[in-house]
N, C-alpha and C positions, 0 to 999 in steps of 0.2 A: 504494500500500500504506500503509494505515494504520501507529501507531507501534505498536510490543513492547509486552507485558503489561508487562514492568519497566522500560517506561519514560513508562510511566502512573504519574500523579499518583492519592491515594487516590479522589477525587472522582471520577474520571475511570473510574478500576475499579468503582466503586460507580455509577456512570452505564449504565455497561456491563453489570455483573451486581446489576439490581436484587435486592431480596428480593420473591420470588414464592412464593405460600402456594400446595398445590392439594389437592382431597381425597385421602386417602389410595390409592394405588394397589399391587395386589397384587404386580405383577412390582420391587414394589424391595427384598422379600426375595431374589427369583432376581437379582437386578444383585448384591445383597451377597453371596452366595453365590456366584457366577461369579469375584468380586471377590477375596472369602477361597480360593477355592481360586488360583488365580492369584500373591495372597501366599505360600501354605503352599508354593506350588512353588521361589516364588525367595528368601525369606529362609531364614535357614537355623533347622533344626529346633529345636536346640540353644539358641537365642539368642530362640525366640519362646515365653512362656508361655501365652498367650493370645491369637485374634483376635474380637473380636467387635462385631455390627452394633448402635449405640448412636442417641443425636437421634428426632426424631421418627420419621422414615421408618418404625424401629424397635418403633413403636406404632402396629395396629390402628386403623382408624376415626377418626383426627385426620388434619387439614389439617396439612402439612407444607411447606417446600422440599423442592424435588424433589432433594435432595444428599445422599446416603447419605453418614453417617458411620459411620466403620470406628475403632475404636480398638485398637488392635495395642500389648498389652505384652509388656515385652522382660526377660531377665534383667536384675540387678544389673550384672554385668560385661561387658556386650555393647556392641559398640563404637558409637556412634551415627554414627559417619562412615562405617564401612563400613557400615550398613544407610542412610544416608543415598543412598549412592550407588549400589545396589542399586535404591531407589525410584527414583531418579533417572532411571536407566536406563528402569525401567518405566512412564517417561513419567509420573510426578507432578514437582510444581513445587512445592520448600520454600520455602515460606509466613513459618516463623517456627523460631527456634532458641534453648533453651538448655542445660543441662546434666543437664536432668532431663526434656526434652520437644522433641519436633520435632512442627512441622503443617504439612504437605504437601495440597496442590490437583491433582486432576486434571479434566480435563473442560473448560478455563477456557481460550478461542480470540481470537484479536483480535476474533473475531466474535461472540463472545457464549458464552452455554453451547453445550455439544456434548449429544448426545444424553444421555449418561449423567457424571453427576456426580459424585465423591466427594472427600471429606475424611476425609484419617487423621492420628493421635491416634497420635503412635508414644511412649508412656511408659514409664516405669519400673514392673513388677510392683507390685502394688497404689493407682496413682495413676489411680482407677477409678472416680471419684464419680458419673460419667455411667453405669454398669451401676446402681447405687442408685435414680438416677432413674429410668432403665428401665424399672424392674421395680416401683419404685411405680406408677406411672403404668397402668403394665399390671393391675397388680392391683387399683387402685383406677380405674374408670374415669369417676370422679366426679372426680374428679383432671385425670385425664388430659384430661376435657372443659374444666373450668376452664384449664384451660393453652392449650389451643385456644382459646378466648373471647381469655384475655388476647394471644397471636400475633394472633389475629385483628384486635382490637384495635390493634394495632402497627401492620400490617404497612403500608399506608399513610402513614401520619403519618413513619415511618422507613424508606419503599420502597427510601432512597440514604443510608441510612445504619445502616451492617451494626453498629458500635460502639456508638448508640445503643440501637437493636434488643436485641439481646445485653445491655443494661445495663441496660436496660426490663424485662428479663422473670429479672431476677438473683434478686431478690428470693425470687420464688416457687420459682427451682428450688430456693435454697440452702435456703428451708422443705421441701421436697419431699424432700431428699435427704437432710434432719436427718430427717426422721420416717421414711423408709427403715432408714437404719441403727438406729433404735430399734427398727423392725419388722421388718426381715430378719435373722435368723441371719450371724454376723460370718463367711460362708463364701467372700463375694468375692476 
């Protein structure tokens, strides 16, 4: 038996779960939607303002990781350790922790990916900037192709390296989600 997930070195995770682009496929709305009801059943009513399916997946017609992210905001007052534990339970693996955000892995095996993938985004009410993008992207699909070009671009050069990846491609969302909020209605 090979070692535990946490007791992989980052190299070692990134070796394991390269970055794989693949053309857009239809059932990863029905995965997010399977996903989201499954949340709405175990967190509690009260404590969840919003769940919704955000990242590429989330956009038509673009090459994406096949890893649905789910970004689940919470009230103000809602305790992050019991919804932490909650997740827990539901078979996700916390990723990362602060006082204002938890990111939680599910899908993620000694042996590589599982069939079905996700990452959730458990925030605070309004810390939302990936619905911005979203829905730019969606609306403009000139946009959204550009951003494919630039992943595309990437994904290679940073197959094993998820940090750079991500820091690679900073620039344009942080453009993309300034000219959302000048062109969306401040309804988020």
């Amino acid at each position: 038996m090979g070692k535990k997930l946490s007791e992989m070195s980052l190299e070692e995770l990134w070796q394991l779960f390269p970055i794989i682009l693949t053309e857009h496929k239809p059932y990863w709305s029905e995965w997010y939607a399977e996903e989201a009801a499954m949340l709405k059943e175990i967190l509690p009513v009260s404590q969840v303002v919003r769940i919704s399916h955000i990242g590429s997946t989330a956009i038509e017609g673009i090459w994406a990781k096949p890893i649905i992210d789910i970004l689940v905001e919470i009230t103000e007052d809602s305790d992050f350790q019991t919804l932490k534990k909650i997740l827990v339970k539901a078979g996700y693996l916390c990723m990362s922790e602060n006082d204002r955000r938890l990111s939680f892995n599910k899908g993620y095996t000694e042996d590589g990916f599982a069939e079905r993938v996700f990452h959730l985004h458990l925030r605070r009410s309004g810390d939302n900037d990936e619905l911005y993008f979203r829905d730019y992207l969606i609306a403009h699909p000139d946009a959204a192709k550009e951003y494919e070009k630039l992943k595309l671009s990437l994904w290679k050069p940073y197959e094993h390296d998820r940090d750079g990846y991500t820091e690679a491609k900073a620039e344009l969302v942080k453009e993309y989600t300034s000219k959302a909020k000048d062109d969306i209605p401040k309804t988020k």
